[in-house]
TORLOMI-15358 format. One line per field, with one value per residue (C-alpha): x, y, z. Coordinates in steps of 0.25 Angstrom, whole numbers, plus 5000, padded with zeros to 4 digits. Each point is the difference from the previous one (the first is absolute). Layout:
<pts>
x <- c(X | ...)
y <- c(Y | ...)
z <- c(Z | ...)
</pts>
This chain:
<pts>
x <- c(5426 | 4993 | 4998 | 4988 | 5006 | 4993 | 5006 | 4997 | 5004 | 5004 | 5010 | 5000 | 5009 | 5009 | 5014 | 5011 | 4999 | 5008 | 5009 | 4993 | 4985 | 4991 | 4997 | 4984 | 4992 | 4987 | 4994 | 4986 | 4994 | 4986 | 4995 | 4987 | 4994 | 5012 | 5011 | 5011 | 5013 | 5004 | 5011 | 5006 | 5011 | 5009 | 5010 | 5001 | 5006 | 4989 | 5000 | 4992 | 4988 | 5002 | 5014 | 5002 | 5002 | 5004 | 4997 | 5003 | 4993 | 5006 | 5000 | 4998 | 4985 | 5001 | 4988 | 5008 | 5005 | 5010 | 5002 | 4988 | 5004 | 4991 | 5001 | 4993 | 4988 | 4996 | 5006 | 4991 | 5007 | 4991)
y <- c(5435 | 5009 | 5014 | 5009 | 5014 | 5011 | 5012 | 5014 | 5006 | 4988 | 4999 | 4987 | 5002 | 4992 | 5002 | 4989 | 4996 | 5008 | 4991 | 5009 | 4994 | 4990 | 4987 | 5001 | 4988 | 5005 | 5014 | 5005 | 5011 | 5004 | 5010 | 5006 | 5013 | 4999 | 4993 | 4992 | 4993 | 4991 | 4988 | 4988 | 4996 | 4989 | 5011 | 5002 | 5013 | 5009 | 5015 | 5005 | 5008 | 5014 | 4995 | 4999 | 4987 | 4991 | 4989 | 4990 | 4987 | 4988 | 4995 | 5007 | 5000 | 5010 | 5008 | 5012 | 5005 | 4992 | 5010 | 5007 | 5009 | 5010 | 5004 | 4988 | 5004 | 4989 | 4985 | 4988 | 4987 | 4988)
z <- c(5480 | 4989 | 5002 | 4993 | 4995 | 4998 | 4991 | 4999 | 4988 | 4993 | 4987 | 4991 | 4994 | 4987 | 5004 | 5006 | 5015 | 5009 | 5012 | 5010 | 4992 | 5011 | 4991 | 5000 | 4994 | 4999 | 4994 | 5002 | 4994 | 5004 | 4991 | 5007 | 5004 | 5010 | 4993 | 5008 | 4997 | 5008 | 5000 | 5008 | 5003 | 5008 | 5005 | 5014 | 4996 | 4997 | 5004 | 5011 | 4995 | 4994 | 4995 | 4985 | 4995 | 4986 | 4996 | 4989 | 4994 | 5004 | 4986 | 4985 | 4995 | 4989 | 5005 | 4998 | 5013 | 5009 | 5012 | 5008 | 5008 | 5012 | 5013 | 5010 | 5005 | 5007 | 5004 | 5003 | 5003 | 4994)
</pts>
């Protein structure tokens, strides 16, 4: 099952996965008057709200990050 992420105080950043690092397949950034980040994952694992939480793409894209980390804000199960 997918699970939506949201993330406070969310990093892209371009540095190696971490073994601790959730495999996430999709990352949306949504860059309005109230921006979000938000991103899904397959992992049954993911933190409970107000937890922080990293993540990795599931494959190299050159896009210039490979981890995003934040603290979840909110879950939604799709």
């Amino acid at each position: 099952m997918t699970t939506r992420v949201y993330l406070a105080a969310a990093r892209l950043i371009d540095e190696a996965p971490a073994a601790s690092d959730l495999p996430v397949e999709r990352v949306f950034i949504n860059a309005s008057d109230v921006p979000e980040v938000w991103v899904e994952t397959e992992s049954p694992s993911v933190p409970e709200v107000g937890k922080s939480a990293s993540f990795a793409l599931s494959r190299s894209l050159n896009v210039g990050f490979v981890r995003i980390t934040g603290t979840v804000e909110r879950r939604v199960s799709k």
